[in-house]
C-alpha positions as CSV (number, residue, x, y, z in Angstrom):
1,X,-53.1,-124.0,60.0
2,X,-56.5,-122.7,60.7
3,X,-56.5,-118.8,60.7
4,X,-57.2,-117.8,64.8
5,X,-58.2,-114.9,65.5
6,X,-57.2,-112.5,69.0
7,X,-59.4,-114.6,71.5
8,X,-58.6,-118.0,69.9
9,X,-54.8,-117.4,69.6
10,X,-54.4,-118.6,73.4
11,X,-55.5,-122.0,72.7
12,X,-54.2,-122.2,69.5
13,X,-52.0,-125.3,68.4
14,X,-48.7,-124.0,68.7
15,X,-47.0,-127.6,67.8
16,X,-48.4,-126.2,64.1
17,X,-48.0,-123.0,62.0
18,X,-50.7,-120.1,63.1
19,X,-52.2,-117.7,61.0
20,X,-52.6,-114.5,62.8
21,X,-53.2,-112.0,60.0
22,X,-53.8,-112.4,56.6
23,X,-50.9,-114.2,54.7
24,X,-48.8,-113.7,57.9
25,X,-48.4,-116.8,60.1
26,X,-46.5,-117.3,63.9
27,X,-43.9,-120.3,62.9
28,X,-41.9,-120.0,66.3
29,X,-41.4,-122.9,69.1
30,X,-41.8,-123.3,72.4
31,X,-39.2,-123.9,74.3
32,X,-40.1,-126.1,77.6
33,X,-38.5,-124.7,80.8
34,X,-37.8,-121.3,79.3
35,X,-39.1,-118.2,80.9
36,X,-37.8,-115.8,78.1
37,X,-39.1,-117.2,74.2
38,X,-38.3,-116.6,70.7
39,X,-41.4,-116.0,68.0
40,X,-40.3,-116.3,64.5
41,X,-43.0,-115.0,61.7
42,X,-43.7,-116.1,58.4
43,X,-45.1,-113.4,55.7
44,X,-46.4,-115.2,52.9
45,X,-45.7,-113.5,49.3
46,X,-45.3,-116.5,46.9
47,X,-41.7,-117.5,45.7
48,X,-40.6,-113.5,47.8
49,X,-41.7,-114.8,51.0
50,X,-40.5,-113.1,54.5
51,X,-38.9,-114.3,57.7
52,X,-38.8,-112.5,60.7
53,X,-36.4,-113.4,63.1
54,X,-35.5,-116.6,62.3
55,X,-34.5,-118.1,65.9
56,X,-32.0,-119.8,67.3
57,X,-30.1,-123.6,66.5
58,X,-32.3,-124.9,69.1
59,X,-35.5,-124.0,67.8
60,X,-34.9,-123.9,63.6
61,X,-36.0,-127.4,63.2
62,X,-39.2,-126.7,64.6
63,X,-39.8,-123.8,62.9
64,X,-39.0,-124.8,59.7
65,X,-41.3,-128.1,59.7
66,X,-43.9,-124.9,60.4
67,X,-42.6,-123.0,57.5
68,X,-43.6,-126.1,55.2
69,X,-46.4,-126.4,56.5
70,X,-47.6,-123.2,54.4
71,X,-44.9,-122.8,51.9
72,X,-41.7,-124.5,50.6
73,X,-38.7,-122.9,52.3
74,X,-37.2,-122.1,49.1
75,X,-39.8,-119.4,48.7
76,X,-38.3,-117.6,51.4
77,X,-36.5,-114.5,49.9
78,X,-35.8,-112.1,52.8
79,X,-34.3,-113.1,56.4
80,X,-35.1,-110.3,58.7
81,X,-33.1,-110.0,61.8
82,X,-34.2,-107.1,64.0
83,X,-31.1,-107.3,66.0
84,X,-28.1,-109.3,66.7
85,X,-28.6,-111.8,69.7
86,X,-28.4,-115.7,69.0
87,X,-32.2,-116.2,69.6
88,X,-33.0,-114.5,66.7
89,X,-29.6,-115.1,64.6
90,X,-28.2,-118.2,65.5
91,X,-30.5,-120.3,63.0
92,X,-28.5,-118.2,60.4
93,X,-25.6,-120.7,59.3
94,X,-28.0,-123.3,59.1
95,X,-30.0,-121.2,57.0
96,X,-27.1,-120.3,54.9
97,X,-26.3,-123.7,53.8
98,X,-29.8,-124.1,53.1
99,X,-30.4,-121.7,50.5
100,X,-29.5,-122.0,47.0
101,X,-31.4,-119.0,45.2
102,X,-28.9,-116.2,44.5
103,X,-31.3,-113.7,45.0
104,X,-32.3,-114.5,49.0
105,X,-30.8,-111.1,51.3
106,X,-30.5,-110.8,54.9
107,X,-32.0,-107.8,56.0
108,X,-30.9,-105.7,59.0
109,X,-29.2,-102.7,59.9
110,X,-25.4,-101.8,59.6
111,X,-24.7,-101.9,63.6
112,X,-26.7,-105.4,63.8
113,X,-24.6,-105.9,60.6
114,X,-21.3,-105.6,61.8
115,X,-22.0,-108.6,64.6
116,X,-23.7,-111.0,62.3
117,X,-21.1,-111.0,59.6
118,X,-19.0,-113.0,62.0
119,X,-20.7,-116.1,61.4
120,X,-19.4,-116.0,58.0
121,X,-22.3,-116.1,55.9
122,X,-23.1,-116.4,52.5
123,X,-26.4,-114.6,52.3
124,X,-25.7,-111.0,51.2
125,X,-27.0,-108.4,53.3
126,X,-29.7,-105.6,52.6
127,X,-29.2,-102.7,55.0
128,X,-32.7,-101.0,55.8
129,X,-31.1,-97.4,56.2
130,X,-29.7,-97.8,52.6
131,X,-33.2,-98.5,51.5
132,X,-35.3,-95.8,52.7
133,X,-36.4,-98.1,55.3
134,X,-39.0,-99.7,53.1
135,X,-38.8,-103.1,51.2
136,X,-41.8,-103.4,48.9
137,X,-43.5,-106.9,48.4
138,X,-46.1,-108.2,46.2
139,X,-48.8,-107.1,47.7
140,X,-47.8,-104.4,50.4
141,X,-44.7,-102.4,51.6
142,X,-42.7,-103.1,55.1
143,X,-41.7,-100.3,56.8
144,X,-38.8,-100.4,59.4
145,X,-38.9,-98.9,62.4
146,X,-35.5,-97.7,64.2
147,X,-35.3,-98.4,67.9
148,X,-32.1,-97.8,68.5
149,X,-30.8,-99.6,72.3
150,X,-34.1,-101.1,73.0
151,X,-32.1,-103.0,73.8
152,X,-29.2,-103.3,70.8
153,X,-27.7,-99.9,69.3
154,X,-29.3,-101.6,65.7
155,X,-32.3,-102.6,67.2
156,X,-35.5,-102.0,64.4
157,X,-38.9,-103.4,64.4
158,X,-40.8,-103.7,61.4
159,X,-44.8,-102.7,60.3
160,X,-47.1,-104.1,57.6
161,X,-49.8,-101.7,56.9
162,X,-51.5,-103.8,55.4
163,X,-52.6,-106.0,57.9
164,X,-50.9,-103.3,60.7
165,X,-48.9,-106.1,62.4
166,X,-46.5,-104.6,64.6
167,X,-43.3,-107.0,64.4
168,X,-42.2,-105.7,68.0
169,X,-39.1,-107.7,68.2
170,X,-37.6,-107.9,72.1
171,X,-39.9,-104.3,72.8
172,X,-42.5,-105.7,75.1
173,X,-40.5,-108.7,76.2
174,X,-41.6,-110.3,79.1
175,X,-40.6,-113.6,81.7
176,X,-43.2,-115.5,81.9
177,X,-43.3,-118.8,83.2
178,X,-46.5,-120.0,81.1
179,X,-46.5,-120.2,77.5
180,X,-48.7,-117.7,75.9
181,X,-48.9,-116.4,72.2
182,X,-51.0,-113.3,73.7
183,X,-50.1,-110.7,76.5
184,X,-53.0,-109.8,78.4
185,X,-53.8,-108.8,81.4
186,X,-51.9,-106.2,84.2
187,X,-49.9,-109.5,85.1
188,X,-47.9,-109.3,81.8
189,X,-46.9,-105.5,82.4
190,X,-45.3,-107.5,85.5
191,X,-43.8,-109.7,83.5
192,X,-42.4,-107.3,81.5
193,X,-40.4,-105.1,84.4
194,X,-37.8,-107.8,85.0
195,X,-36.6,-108.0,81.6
196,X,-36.9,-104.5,81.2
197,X,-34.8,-103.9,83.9
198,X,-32.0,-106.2,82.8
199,X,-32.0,-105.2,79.4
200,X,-33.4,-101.8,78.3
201,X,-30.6,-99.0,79.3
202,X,-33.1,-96.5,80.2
203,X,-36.8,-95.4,80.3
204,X,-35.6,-92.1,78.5
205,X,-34.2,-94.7,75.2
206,X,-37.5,-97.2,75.5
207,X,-39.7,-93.9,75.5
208,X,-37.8,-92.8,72.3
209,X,-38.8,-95.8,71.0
210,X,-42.2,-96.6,71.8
């Protein structure tokens, strides 16, 4: 749980929680064999703690021994789910049965909102366009970012200006066949074409996002 910073983060531990910013940690897994990877974040605000993208039933286990690692899981609060697809939702009825605080929301927007109510949650929602696109924390304010079809009409990203982590989501996805918590180099803009070219629609929607 050592914080890393930029140059370290490609060596890091990865079996463990890392803390790339302050109070913000990477809790995701590596899947073996798997050219396209989830990464789950962890912002750490006492008993109103953050998840980003939570994963998928194939990596939760993982990530929550991570989670623990820093905090109890009951601290968690707010689930964030940038956009709809199972790697980044399908933990979500796990979760659900997990939690027991009444006050814990699911945070997304109404398009990603109308697919992820299908798994018949518990967890209330908390729509980020009802909400000024801003959820305030203990220490600093999130501020979501609409993207929309890059690559999911819903699609959002979310910034801490705090610490001015870009939480990209699927933006500057990439196939890569080696595991790496940092893209560097011209070999991941590479990388990045294939799975641009399956899943963004258009350069004229990715330019409206970036």
């Amino acid at each position: 749980m050592t914080p890393y910073t930029i140059d370290d983060l490609e060596h890091a531990d990865t079996h463990h929680a890392i803390q790339i910013a302050d109070r913000i940690w990477w809790v995701g897994h590596h899947q073996e064999n798997d050219i396209f990877q989830c990464h789950v974040y962890l912002i750490e605000q006492g008993d109103q703690s953050v998840l980003l993208d939570p994963g998928s039933v194939l990596t939760f286990r993982h990530t929550l021994r991570k989670i623990e690692e820093v905090i109890p899981f009951t601290h968690i609060r707010y689930f964030v789910c940038q956009h709809q697809d199972p790697d980044i939702t399908g933990a979500l009825p796990l979760i659900d049965q997990m939690v027991g605080r009444d006050d814990a929301m699911l945070i997304t927007h109404w398009r990603t909102q109308m697919l992820v109510k299908h798994y018949g949650l518990r967890l209330p929602f908390w729509l980020v366009e009802k909400h000024d696109w801003k959820l305030p924390l203990e220490d600093r304010t999130l501020k979501f970012v609409f993207t929309p079809y890059a690559h999911f009409p819903g699609a959002i990203c979310t910034f801490d200006p705090v610490s001015r982590v870009l939480f990209s989501s699927d933006i500057f996805g990439g196939l890569t066949p080696e595991f790496s918590l940092v893209a560097q180099g011209e070999a991941y803009f590479e990388a990045m074409r294939p799975f641009h070219e399956h899943y963004m629609p258009s350069r004229d929607i990715l330019g409206y996002a970036l």
